[in-house]
N, C-alpha and C positions, 0 to 999 in steps of 0.2 A: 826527406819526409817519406816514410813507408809505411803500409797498411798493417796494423797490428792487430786489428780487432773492428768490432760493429756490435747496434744496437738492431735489434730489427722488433718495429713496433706498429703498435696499425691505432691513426684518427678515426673516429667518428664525432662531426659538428651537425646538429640540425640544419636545417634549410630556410630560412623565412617565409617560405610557402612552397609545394611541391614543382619539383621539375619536371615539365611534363613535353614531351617531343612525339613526334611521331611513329619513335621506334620506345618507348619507356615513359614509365612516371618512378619519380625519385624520391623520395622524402628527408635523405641523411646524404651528407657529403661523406665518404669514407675511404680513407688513403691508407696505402702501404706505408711505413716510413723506414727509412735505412739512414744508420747516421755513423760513418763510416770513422773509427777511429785511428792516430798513428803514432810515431815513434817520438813525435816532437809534440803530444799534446792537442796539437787540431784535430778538431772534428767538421767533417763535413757532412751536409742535408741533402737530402734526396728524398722523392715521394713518389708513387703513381696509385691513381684508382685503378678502379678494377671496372671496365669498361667492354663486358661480355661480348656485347651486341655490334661493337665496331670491332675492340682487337681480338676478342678469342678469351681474353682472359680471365681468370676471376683472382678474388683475393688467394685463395688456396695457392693458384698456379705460382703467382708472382711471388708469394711468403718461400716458395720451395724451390722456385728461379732461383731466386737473390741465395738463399741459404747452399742449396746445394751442387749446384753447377757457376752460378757466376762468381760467386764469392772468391770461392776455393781458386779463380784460373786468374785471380787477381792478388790470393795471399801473400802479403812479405813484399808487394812490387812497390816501388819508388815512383810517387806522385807527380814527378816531375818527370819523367817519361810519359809525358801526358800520351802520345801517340801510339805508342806500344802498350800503354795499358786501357784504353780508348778498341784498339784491336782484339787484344784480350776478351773485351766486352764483349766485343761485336762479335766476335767468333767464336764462344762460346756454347751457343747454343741457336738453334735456326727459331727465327720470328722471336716469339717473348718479349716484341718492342718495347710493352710498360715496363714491364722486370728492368729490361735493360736498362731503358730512361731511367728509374728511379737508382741505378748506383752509378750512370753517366753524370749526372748532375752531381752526386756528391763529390765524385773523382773532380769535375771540374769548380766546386766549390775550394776543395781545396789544392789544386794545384794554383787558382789566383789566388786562395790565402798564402803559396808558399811565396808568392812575388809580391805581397801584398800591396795588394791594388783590388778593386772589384774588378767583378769576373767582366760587365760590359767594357771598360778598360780593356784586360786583356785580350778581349774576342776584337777588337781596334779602336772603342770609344764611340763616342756619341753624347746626344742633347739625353741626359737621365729622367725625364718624364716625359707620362704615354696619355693618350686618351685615347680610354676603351668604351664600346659601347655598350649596352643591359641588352639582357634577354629578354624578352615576352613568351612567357610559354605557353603552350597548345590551349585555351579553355573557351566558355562562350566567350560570345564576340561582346558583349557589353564587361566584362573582366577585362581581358586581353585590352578594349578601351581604355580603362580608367586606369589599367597597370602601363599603358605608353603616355598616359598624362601624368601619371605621378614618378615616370622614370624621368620624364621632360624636365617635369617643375625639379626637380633634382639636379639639374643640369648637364643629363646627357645629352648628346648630340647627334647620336647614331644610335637603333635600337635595333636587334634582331630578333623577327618575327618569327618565331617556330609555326611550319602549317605541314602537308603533308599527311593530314587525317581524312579529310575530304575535300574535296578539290573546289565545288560550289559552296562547301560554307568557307572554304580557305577565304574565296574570291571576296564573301564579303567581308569576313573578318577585316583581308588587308584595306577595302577600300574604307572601311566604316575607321580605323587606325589611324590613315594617311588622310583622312579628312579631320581627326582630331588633334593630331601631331605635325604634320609636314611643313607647318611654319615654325617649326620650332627642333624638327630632328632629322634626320636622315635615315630610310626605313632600306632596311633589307631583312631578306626573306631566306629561311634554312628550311627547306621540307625533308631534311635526314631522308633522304633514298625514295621517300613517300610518297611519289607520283611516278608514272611512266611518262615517255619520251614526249609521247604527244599528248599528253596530260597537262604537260608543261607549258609547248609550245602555248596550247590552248588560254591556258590560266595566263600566260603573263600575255598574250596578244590580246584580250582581253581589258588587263589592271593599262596597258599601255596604251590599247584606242579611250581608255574611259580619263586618261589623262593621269591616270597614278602613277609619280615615276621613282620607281624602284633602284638601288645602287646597284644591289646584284641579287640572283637567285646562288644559295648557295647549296651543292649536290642536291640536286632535285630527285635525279635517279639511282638505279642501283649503284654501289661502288663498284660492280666488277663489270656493269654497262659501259662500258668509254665510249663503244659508236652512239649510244643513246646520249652522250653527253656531247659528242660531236655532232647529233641529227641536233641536239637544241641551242648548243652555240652559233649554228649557221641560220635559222627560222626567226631567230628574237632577235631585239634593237638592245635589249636587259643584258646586262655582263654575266655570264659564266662562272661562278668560283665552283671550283673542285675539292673537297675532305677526302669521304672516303674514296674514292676514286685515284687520288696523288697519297701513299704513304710513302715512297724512299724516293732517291733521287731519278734510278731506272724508269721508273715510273711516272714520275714528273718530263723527264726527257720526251719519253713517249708519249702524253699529251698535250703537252705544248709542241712537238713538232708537227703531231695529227690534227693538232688547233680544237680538240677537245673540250678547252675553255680557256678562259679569257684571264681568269685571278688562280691561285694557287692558295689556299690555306694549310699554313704550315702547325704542326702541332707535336709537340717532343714525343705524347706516348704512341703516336704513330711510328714519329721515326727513329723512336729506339734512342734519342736521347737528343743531343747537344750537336755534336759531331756531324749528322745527318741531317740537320736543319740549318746548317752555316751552308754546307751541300748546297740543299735545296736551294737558298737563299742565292746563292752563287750564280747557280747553275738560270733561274729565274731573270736574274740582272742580264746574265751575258744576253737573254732571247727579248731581254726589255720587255718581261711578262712581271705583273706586282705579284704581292704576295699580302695574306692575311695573317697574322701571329692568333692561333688561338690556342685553346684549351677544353681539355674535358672537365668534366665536376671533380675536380679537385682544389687541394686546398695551396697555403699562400706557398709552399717549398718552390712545388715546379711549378708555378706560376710567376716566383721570383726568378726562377731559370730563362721562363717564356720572355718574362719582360727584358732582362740580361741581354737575349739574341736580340729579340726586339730593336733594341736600342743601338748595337753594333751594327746590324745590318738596315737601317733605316734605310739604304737605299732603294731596295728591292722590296724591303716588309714596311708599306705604305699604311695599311690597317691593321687596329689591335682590338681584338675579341678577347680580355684576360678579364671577366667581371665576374667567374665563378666563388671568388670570396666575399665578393662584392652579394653574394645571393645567400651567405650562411650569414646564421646566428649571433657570430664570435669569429675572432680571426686567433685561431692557437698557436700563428707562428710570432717571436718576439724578436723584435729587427727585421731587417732585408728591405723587403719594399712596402712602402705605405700605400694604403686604399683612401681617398678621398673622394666620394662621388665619383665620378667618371675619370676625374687623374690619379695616375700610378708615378710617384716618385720612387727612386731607388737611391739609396744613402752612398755614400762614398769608406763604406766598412769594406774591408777584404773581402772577397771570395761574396755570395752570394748577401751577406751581412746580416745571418743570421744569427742570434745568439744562443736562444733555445726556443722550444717547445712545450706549449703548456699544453695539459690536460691529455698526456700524452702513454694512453695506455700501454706497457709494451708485452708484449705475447713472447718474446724468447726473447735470451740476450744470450752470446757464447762470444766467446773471447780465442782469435787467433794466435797462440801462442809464436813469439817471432825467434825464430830459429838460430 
């Protein structure tokens, strides 16, 4: 099975109401997509947003990645060398994690279509359904309210609280939440980088003498502060998780052995795809540190990726943050994994178990002639 050609196309799905964090407000889900053609007829899926503000990138970059450096150092190569063209990838060009995710995922779309089996199969198997938990984003405190009661009444079980705007109204937002939910769901907290060190300490010593008790805080501070993420892992009783702070596996080493924090959240267009989150995954188990499966605002491709590792590495990726399709409009991908409320089933179709893509604009299409 070898790479003979690609589509290269870009999603945009509305939002059911805007995504608002402490680093951005969103209103459109909008993904790269790559859909990697071969010599036997399969097509494999692949996607990334374009997520400036954590990796650097935007759609430009990624559309010009994929097309004219990672493409080309992958043309004519056999699917089934998964590891040599997995390298390919990787070496390609330095950072461009989304870029990279989005044709990592398709290569390994179809190298379990070539064994056909799904892709959590071949990564070792596991139980094929997840429960993930909604987001609450940034707004007044009587919204953010009524939006964790009607994530409840829905049947989630876990909700994360985006705060990180201000630190005194964060404090009440979470308490006035966890007084209308916490018999009913399990509250964690992402301030995206939007607090300092002792900002932190402060707010959650705070939600924890008044009795609110929180799963984890997750990156509270800058991603490239690690001591500030080790002054807060040591002061709080609150678990630690790490985003931007852990993208590759070096990285992850280095704070879980500085004890930086406590969870690790692992996410594809951080680390550059598939490959680099079995890594993480790995590497997490050996130190008996969990791990979170999340995602950026993207759509159902590399979300059906996330859930794949997800689901192989169950042992080490304890929590699942996959609700981003769970927050648009329409879900444009047809097959792979289904969204039901807070459960994510995945089918027993080949390779990722997509079949196509609806409503799928595509911006270039060129065809690698095979030699």
């Amino acid at each position: 099975m070898k790479i003979t050609g690609f589509e290269l196309g870009k999603l945009r799905v509305p939002l059911k109401m805007p995504f608002k964090t402490a680093l951005r407000t969103v209103d459109y889900m909008e993904d790269v997509v790559i859909v990697l053609e071969t010599d036997t007829g399969h097509k494999g899926f692949g996607s990334a947003p374009a997520t400036a503000v954590i990796t650097g990138e935007t759609h430009g970059s990624i559309i010009e990645a994929i097309r004219t450096i990672i493409l080309p150092a992958i043309k004519h190569e056999d699917i089934q060398n998964l590891n040599h063209v997995v390298d390919l990838i990787q070496g390609s060009m330095y950072k461009n994690f989304s870029a990279k995710a989005a044709v990592e995922i398709a290569v390994y779309d179809l190298f379990a279509q070539s064994l056909d089996a799904p892709l959590y199969r071949m990564l070792g198997g596991g139980e094929p359904v997840l429960s993930t938990d909604l987001t609450i984003s940034v707004d007044y405190i009587d919204k953010m309210v009524q939006d964790a009661i009607d994530a409840a009444d829905r049947g989630f079980e876990a909700l994360k609280i985006k705060v990180g705007k201000d630190m005194r109204v964060d404090i009440e937002r979470v308490k006035a939440i966890y007084a209308a939910v916490s018999d009913r769901a399990l509250i964690r907290l992402d301030a995206n980088q939007g607090w300092t060190p002792k900002q932190t300490v402060t707010a959650l010593r705070e939600l924890e003498s008044s009795g609110v008790e929180i799963e984890f805080i997750e990156q509270p501070v800058r991603g490239n502060d690690v001591e500030g993420m080790k002054y807060v892992t040591e002061r709080v009783t609150t678990a630690v998780m790490a985003d931007e702070s852990s993208f590759g596996p070096r990285e992850v080493i280095d704070l879980i052995q500085m004890r930086g924090a406590d969870i690790i959240n692992i996410k594809l267009m951080k680390t550059g795809g598939i490959s680099n989150a079995i890594k993480i995954a790995d590497i997490a188990a050996l130190y008996d540190v969990e791990c979170m499966m999340g995602c950026m605002l993207e759509t159902g491709i590399a979300v059906s990726a996330a859930a794949h590792v997800a689901v192989a590495k169950a042992n080490s990726i304890t929590r699942i943050d996959l609700d981003a399709p769970s927050l648009a409009t329409i879900n444009p991908v047809v097959g792979g994994v289904f969204f039901n409320g807070p459960e994510i089933s995945i089918s027993d179709a080949p390779g990722l178990g997509i079949e196509t893509i609806s409503e799928l604009s595509m911006l270039n299409f060129e065809k690698a002639a095979a030699s």
